[in-house]
SEDO-661694 format. One record per residue (C-alpha): residue number from 1; chain; z, x, y. Coordinates in nm, 3 decimals, decimal comma, padded with zeros to 5 digits. Last residue first. Layout:
BEGIN
SITE     k   c         Z         X         Y
SITE   NUM   A         Z         X         Y
...
END
This chain:
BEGIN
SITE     k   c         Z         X         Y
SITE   405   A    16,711    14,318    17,688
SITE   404   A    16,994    14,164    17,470
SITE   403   A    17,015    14,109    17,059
SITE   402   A    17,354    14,060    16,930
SITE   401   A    17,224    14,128    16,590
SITE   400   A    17,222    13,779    16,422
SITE   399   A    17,094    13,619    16,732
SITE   398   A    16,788    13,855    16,758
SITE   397   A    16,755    13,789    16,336
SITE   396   A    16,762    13,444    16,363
SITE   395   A    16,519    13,470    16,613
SITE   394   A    16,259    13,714    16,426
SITE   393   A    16,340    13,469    16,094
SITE   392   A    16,229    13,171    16,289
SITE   391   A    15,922    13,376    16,398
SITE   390   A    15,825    13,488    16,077
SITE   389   A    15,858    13,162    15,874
SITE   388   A    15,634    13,036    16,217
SITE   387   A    15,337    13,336    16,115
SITE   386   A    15,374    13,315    15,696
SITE   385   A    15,328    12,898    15,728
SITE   384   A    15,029    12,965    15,923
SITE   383   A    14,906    13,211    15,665
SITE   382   A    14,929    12,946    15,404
SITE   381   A    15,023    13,102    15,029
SITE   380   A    14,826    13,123    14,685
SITE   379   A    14,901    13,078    14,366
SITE   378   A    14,631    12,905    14,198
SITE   377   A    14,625    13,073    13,854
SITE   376   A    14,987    12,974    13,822
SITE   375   A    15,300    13,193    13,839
SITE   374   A    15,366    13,075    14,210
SITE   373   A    15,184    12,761    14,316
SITE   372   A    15,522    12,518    14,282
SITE   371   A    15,708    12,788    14,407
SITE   370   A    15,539    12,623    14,781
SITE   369   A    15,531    12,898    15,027
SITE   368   A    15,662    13,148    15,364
SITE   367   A    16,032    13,207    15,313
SITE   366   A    16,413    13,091    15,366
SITE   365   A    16,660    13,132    15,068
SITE   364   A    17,019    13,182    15,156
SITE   363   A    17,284    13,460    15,133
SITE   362   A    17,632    13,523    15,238
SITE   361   A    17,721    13,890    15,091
SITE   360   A    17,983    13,946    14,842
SITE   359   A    17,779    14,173    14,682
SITE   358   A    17,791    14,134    14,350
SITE   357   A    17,869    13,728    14,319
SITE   356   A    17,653    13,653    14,685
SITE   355   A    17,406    13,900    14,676
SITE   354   A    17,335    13,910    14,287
SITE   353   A    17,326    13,502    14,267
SITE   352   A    17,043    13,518    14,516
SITE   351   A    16,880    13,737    14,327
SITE   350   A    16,686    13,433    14,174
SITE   349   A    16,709    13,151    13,890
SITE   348   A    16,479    12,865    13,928
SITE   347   A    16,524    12,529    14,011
SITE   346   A    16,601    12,608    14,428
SITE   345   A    16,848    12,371    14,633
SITE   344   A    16,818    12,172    14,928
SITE   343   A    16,891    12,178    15,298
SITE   342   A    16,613    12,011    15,528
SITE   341   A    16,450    12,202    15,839
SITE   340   A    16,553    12,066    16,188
SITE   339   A    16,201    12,060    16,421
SITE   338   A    16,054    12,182    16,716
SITE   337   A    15,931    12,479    16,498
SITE   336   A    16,041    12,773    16,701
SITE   335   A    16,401    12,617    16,825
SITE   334   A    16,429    12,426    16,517
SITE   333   A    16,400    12,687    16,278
SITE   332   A    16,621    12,946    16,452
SITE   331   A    16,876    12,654    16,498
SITE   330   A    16,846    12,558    16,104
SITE   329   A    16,880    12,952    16,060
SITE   328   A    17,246    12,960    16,263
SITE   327   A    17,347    12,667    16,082
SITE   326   A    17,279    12,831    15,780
SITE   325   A    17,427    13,190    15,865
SITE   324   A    17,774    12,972    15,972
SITE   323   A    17,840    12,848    15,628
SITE   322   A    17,893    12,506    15,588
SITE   321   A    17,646    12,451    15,369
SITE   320   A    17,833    12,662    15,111
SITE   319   A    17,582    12,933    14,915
SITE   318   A    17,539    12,890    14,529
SITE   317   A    17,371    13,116    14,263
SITE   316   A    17,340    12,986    13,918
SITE   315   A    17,404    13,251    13,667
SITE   314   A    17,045    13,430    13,525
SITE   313   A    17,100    13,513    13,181
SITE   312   A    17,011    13,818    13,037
SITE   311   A    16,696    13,891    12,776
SITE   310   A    16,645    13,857    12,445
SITE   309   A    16,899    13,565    12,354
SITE   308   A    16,888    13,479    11,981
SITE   307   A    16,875    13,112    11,845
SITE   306   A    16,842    13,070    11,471
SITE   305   A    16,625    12,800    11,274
SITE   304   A    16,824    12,704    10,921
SITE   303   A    16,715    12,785    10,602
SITE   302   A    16,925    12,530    10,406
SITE   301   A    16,906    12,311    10,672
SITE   300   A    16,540    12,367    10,718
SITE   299   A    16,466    12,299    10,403
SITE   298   A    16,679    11,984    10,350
SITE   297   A    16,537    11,809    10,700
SITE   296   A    16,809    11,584    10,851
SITE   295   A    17,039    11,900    11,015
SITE   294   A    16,763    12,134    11,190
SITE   293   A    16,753    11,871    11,480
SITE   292   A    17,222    11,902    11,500
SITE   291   A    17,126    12,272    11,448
SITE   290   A    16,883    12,361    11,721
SITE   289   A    17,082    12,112    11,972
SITE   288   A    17,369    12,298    11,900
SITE   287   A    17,225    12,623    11,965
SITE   286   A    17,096    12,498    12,303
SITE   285   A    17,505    12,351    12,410
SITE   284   A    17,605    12,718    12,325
SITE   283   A    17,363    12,882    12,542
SITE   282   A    17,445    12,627    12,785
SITE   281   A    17,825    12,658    12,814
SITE   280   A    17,770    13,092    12,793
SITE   279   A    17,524    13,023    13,098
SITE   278   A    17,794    12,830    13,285
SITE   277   A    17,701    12,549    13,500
SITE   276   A    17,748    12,420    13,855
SITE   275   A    17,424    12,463    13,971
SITE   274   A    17,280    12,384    13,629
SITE   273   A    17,114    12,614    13,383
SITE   272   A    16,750    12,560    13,305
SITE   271   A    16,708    12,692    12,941
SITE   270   A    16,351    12,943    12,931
SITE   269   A    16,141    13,001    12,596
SITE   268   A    16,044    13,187    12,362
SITE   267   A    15,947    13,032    12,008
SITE   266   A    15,931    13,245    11,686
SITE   265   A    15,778    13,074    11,370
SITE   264   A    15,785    13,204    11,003
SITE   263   A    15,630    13,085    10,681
SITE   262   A    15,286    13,001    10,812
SITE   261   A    15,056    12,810    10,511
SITE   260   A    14,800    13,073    10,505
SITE   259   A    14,446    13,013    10,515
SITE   258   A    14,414    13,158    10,849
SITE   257   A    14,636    13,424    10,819
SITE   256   A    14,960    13,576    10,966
SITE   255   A    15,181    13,307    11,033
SITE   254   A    15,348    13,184    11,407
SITE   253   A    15,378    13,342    11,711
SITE   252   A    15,481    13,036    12,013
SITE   251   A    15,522    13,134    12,390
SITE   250   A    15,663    13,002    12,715
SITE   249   A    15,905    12,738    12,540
SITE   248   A    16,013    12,528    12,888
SITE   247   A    16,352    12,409    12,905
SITE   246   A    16,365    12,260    13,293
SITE   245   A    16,623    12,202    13,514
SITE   244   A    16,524    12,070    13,862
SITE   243   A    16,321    11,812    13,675
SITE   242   A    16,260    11,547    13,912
SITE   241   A    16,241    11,716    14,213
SITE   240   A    16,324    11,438    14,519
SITE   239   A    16,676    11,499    14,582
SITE   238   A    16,775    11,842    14,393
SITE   237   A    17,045    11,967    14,662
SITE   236   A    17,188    11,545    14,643
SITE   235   A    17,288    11,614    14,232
SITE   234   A    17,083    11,683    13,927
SITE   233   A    17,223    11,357    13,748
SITE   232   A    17,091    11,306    13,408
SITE   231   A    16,916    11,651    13,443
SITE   230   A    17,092    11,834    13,204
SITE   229   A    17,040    11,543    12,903
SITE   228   A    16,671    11,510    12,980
SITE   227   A    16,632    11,848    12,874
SITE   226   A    16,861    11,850    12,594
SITE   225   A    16,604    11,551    12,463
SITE   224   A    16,335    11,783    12,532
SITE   223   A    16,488    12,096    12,324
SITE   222   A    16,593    11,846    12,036
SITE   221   A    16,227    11,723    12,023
SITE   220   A    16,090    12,112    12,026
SITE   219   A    16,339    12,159    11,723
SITE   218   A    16,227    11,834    11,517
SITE   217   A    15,870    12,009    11,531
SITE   216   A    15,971    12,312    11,458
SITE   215   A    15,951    12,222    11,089
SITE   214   A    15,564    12,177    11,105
SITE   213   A    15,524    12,501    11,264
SITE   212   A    15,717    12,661    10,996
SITE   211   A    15,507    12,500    10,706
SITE   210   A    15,684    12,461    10,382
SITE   209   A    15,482    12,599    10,155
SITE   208   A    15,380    12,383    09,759
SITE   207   A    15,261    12,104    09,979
SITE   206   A    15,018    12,361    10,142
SITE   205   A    14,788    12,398    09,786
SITE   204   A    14,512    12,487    09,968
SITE   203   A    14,639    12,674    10,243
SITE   202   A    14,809    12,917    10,030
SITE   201   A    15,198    12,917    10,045
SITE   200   A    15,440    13,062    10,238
SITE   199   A    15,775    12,928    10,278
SITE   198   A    15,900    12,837    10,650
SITE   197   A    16,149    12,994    10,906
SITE   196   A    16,235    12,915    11,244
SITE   195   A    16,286    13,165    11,475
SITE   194   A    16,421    13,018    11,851
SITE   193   A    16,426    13,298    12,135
SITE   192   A    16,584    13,212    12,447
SITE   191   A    16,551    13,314    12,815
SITE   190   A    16,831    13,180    13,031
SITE   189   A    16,845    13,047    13,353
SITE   188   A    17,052    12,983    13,642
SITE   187   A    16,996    12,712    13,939
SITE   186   A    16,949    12,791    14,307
SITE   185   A    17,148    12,725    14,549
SITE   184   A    17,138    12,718    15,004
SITE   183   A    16,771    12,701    15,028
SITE   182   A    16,625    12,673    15,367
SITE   181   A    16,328    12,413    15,352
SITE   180   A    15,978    12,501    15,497
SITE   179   A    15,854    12,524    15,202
SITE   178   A    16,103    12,728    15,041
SITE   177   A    15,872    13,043    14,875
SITE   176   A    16,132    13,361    14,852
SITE   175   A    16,218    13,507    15,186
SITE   174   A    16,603    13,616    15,051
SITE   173   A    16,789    13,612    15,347
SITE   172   A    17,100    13,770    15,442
SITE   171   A    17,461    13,811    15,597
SITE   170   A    17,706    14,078    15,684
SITE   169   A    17,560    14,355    15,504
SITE   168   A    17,569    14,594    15,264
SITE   167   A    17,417    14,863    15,085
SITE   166   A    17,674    15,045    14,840
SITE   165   A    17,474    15,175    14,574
SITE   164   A    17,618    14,926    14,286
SITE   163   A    17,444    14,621    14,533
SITE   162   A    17,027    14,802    14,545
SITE   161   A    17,117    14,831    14,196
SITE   160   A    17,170    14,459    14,127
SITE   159   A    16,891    14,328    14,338
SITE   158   A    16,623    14,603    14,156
SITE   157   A    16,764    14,493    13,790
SITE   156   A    16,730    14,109    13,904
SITE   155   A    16,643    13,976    13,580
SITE   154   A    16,261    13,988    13,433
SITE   153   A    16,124    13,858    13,772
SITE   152   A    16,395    14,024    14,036
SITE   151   A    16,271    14,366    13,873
SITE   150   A    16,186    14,535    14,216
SITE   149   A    16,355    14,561    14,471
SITE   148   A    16,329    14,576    14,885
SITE   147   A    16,607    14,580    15,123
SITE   146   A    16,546    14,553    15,500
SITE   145   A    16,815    14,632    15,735
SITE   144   A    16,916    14,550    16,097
SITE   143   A    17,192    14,750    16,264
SITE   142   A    17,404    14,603    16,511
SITE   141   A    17,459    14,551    16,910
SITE   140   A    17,084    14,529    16,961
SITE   139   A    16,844    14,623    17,225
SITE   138   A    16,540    14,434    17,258
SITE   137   A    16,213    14,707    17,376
SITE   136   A    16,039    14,478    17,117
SITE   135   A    15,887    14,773    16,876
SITE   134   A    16,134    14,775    16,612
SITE   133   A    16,198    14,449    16,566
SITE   132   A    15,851    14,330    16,602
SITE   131   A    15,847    14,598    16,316
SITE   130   A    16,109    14,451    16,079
SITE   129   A    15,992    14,129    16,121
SITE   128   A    15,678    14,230    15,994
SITE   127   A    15,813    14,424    15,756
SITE   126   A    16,015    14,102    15,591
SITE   125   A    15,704    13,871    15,691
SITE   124   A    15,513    14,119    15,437
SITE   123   A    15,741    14,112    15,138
SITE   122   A    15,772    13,703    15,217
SITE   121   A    15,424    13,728    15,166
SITE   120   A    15,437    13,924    14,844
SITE   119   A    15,666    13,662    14,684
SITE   118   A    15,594    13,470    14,445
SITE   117   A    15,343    13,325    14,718
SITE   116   A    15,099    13,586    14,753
SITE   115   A    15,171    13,736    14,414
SITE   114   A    14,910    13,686    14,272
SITE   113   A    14,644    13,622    14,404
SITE   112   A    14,496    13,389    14,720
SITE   111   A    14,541    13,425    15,093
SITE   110   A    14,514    13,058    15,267
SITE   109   A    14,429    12,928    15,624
SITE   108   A    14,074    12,970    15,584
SITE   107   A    13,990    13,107    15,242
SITE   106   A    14,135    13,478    15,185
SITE   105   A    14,086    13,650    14,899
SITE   104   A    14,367    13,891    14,771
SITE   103   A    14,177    14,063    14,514
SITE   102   A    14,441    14,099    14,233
SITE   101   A    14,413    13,778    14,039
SITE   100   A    14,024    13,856    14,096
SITE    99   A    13,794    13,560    14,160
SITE    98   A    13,926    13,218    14,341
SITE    97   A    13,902    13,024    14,039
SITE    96   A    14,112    13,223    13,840
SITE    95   A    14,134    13,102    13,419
SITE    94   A    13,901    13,375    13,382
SITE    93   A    14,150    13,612    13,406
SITE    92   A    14,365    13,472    13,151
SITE    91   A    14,730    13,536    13,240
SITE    90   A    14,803    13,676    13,502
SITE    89   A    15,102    13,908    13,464
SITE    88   A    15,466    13,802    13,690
SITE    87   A    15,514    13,993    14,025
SITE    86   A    15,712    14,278    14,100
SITE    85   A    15,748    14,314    14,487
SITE    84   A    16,063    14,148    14,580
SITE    83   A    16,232    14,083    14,933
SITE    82   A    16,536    14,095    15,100
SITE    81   A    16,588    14,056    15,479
SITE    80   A    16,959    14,170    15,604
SITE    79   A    17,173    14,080    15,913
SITE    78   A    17,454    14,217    16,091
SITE    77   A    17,417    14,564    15,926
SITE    76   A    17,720    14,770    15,787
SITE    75   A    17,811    15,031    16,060
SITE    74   A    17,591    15,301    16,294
SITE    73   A    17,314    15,283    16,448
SITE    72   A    16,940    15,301    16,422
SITE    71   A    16,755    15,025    16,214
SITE    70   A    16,829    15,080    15,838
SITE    69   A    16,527    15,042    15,514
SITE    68   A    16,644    14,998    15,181
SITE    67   A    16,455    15,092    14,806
SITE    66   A    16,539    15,117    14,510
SITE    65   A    16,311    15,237    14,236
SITE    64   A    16,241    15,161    13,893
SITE    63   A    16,127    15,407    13,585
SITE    62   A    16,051    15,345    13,226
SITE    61   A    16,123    14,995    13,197
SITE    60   A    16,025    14,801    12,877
SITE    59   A    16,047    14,392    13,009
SITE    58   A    16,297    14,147    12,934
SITE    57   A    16,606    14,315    13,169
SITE    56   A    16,975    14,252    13,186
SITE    55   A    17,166    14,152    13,466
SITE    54   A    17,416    14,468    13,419
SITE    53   A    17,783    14,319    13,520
SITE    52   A    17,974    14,544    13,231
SITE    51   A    17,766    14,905    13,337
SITE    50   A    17,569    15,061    13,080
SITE    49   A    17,262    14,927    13,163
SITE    48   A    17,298    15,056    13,507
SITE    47   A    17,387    15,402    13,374
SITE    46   A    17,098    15,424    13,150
SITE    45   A    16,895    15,291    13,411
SITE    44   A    16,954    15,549    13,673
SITE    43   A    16,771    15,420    13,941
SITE    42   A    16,518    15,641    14,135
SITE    41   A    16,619    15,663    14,490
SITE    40   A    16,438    15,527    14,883
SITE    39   A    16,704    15,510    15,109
SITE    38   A    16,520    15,519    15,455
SITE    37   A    16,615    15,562    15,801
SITE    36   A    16,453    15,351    16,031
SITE    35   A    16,204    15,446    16,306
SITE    34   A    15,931    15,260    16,215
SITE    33   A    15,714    15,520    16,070
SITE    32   A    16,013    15,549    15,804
SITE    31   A    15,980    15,206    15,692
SITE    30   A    15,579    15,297    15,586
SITE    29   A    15,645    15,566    15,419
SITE    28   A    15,965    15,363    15,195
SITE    27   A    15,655    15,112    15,163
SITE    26   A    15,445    15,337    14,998
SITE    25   A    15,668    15,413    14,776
SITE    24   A    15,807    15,077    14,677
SITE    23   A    15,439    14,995    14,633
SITE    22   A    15,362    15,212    14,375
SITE    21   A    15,696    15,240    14,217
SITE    20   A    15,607    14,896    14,111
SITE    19   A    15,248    14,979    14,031
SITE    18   A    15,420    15,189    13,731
SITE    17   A    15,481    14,902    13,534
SITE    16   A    15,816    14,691    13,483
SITE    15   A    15,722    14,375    13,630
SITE    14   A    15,382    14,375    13,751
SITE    13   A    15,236    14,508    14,015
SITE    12   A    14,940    14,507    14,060
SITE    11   A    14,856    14,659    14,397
SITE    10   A    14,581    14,415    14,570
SITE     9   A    14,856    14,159    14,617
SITE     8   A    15,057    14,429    14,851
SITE     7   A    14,692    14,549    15,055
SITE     6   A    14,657    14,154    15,124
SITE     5   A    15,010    14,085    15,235
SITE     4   A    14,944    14,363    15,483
SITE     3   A    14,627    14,270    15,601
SITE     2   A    14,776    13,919    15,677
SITE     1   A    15,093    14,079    15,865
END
């Protein structure tokens, strides 16, 4: 499972590049040495985009692929394990202090690179799983199934085409990075894009410009105070993270020359959208804030900032904690750990939302890592927590399937 997780962070793949098809590939080869029977297809993005429930993408795509493993036998599947394999980019190299982004060190206990805990390791518990599985002698009274995607980063294009061709099942889990948690919601998202203008002038005689970086200022105020606003009361899923719905602005452009006072300024960002709230709510409660900051200042209300969306939201996904599949993981948990794993909720948006409002399949989050190390120059995952996130997930599964010698 280790050398695995190593030869996945060693591909890069990041969202929308050709090392995505890459991996899914090689993977689909590797699925069909097991045994299964493998759907491995090129999506049609034209008529994926065209469809009314499309996720949207923020990333050029020239190709994608889909790809789902079966166990022998016939009917939907009792149980699913979904992974990802796109990953975010790096970032500054240098910025590594374990060496290549893509080398897949290992220290000790810990694999490092990215991807290892966003979520290449839950990639590699998936087969893993899979193969004990396959191998066991266990007999099973329904079909287990693996579905890898890619795109989950820039929207869940994989998760949403991997639903529109038909794969199914009666329950699954997502083995994003929990920390030992199982993760019944997760919040939405939305990527924004916030252009404020400014008039140019020469740096020397700046009072005769109006700077745009200068009159973003009020707008980066109104996007904290917003901020604080959503996460006046996160509710019990969120005890203990104190910002379970952030606004972070990911990248600023602004002018075109040193000695140039900078007469435009574009912002991207992400809007944390609550469990129970509506992305069309919060886009419209972000484009008020913009205006209401843009208001007091005469040149930007005359010229005021604008708020596009360049990408598609991310609804909040939400599983009951009543549902049988998380009791039945808690036990799976318990019975290989020796201990009851705590419920709680995820900040950032995921497929999970795909699986349950697409699919209509119950769906939880329960995987090796902390999201707090995933797109960070640190990320990096415990190979101790990949072995018992494997072994509650090889129970669950036996249970799941009506597993008997």
């Amino acid at each position: 499972m280790v050398d695995r997780l190593r030869r996945l962070v060693r591909v890069p793949s990041v969202t929308g590049t050709d090392a995505e098809s890459e991996l899914q590939n090689t993977m689909a080869g590797d699925l069909a040495g097991l045994g299964f029977e493998v759907d491995l297809w090129r999506l049609d993005l034209e008529a994926l985009e065209a469809d009314p429930d499309h996720p949207g993408t923020e990333v050029d795509r020239s190709e994608g692929y889909g790809l789902v493993g079966l166990a022998p036998g016939e009917g939907e599947p009792g149980f699913v394990l979904q992974g990802h394999v796109d990953v975010v980019p790096v970032g500054d190299p240098a910025a590594w202090a374990g060496g290549d982004p893509f080398g897949g060190a290992v220290t000790g206990d810990v694999v490092h690179g990215r991807g290892a805990c966003d979520m290449k390791a839950g990639v590699a518990v998936n087969f893993a799983v899979a193969q004990a599985l396959a191998t066991s002698g266990v007999r099973f009274e329904k079909r287990f199934a693996l579905h890898q995607v890619v795109s989950e980063e820039d929207g869940g294009l994989g998760a949403f085409a991997t639903m529109k061709r038909g794969h199914r099942g009666e329950a699954a889990v997502i083995t994003e990075p929990t920390s030992g948690r199982i993760v019944v919601a997760n919040a939405g998202a939305l990527t924004f894009e916030i252009r404020v203008p400014g008039r140019a002038a020469h740096g020397s005689t700046r009072l005769e410009g109006v700077s745009a970086f200068e009159a973003f200022w009020p707008v980066h105020a109104a996007l904290r105070a917003l901020e604080q606003r959503i996460n006046a009361a996160p509710g019990p899923l969120f005890d203990g993270n104190p910002l379970p719905y952030g606004i972070s602005v990911g990248t600023i452009r602004a002018g075109d020359w040193a000695s140039s006072v900078p007469d435009l300024l574009v912002a991207q960002g992400r809007l944390g959208v609550p469990l129970d709230g509506d992305p069309v709510v919060a886009r419209a409660q972000l484009e008020e804030a913009v205006a209401q900051a843009c208001a007091p200042a005469p040149w930007v209300r005359a010229h005021p900032a604008t708020v596009a969306r360049p990408g598609g939201p991310l609804a909040p996904g939400h599983r009951e904690a009543g549902h049988p599949l998380v009791g039945q993981t808690a036990d799976a948990v318990e019975l290989t750990q020796g201990r009851r794993p705590r419920l709680g909720a995820a900040p950032y948006g995921s497929d999970l939302r795909l699986y349950v409002g697409v699919g209509g399949i119950p769906t939880l989050h329960y995987g090796p890592g902390d999201v707090r190390l995933a797109h960070a120059p640190r990320e990096q995952v415990s190979v101790s927590e990949m072995f018992v996130v494997a072994r509650a997930l090889a129970v669950l599964a036996v249970d799941r399937l009506g597993g008997h010698l």
